[in-house]
C-alpha positions as CSV (number, residue, x, y, z in Angstrom):
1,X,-80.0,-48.9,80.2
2,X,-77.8,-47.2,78.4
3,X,-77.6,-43.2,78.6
4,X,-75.1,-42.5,76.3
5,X,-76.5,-39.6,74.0
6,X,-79.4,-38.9,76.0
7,X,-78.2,-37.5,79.1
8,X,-74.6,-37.1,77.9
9,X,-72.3,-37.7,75.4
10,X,-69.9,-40.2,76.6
11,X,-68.2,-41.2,73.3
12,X,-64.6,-39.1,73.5
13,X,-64.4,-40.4,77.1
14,X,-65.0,-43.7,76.0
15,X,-63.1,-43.9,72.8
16,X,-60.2,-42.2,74.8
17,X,-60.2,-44.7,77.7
18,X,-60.1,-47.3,75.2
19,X,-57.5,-46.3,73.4
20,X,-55.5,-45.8,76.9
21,X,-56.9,-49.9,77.6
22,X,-55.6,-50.8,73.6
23,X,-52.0,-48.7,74.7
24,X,-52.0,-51.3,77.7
25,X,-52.9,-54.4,76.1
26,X,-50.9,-54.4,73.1
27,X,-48.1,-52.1,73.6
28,X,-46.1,-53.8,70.8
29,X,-48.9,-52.2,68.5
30,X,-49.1,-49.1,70.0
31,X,-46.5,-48.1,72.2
32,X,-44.7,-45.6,69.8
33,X,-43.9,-42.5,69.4
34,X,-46.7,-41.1,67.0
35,X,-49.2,-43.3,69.2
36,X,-48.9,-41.0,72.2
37,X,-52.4,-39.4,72.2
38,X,-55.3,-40.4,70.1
39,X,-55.3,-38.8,66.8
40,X,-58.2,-36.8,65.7
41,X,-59.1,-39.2,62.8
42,X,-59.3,-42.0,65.2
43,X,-61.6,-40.4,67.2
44,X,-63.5,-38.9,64.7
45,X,-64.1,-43.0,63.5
46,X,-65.0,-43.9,67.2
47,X,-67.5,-41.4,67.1
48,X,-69.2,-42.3,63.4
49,X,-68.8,-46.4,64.9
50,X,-70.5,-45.7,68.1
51,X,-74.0,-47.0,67.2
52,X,-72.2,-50.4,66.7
53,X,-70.8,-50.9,69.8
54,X,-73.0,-52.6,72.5
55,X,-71.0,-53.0,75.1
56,X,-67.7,-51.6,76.9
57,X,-65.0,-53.9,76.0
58,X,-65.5,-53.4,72.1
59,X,-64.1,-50.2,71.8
60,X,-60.8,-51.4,72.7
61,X,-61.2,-53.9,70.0
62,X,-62.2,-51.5,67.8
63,X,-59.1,-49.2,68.8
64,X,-56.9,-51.9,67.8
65,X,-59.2,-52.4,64.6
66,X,-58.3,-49.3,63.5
67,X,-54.6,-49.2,64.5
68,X,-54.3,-52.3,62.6
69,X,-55.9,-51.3,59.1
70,X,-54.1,-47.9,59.4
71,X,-50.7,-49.6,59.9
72,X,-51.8,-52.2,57.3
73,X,-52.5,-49.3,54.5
74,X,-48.9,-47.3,55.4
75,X,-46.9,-50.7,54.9
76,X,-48.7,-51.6,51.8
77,X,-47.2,-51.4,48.5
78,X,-50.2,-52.6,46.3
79,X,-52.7,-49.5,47.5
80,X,-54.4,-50.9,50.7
81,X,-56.8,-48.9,52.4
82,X,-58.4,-49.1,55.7
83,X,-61.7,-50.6,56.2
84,X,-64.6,-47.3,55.7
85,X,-66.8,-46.6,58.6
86,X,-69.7,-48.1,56.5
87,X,-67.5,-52.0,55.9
88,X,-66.8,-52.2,59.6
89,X,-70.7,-51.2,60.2
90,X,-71.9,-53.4,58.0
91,X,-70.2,-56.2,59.3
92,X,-69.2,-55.5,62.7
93,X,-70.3,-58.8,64.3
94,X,-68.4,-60.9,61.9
95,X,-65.5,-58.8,62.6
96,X,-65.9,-59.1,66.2
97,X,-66.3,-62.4,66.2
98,X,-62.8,-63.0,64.3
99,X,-61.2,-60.3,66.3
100,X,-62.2,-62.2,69.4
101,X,-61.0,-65.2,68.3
102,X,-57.3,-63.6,66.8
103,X,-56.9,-61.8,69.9
């Protein structure tokens, strides 16, 4: 039973502990400088993304998610842009799925 939202409203704890888990896991991605402390558009995704997310572990794939399509748009030359809130929504469990098996 999940409280989340009822009782309290876990999601900054829980985006921000996962972003400390993603810091750990794949410091190659995010151990830099500017990576130092979640920025406020991260979170403010984690927070829109939250009724997604079933269980623990997939925020920190979601942090790295994100990392990944921001880093993505800033090296591309052709106009990329990150995924929206409403593409990863819509098809979160395919993305998981890959995610799972990249990762």
């Amino acid at each position: 039973l999940d409280f989340d939202g009822v009782i309290c409203d876990s999601c900054g704890e829980s985006a921000q502990a996962a972003f400390l888990a993603a810091k750990k896991v794949w410091p190659e991605i995010l151990d830099v400088p500017r990576w130092t402390e979640m920025p406020t558009w991260m979170e403010k995704k984690m927070r829109e993304l939250r009724p997604v997310i079933e269980t623990g572990y997939e925020n920190v794939m979601l942090i790295r998610l994100l990392v990944q399509e921001a880093r993505a748009a800033e090296n591309s030359s052709r106009g990329t842009r990150p995924l929206t809130v409403g593409e990863i929504m819509a098809n979160w469990q395919d993305l998981k799925d890959k995610l799972l098996r990249d990762w």
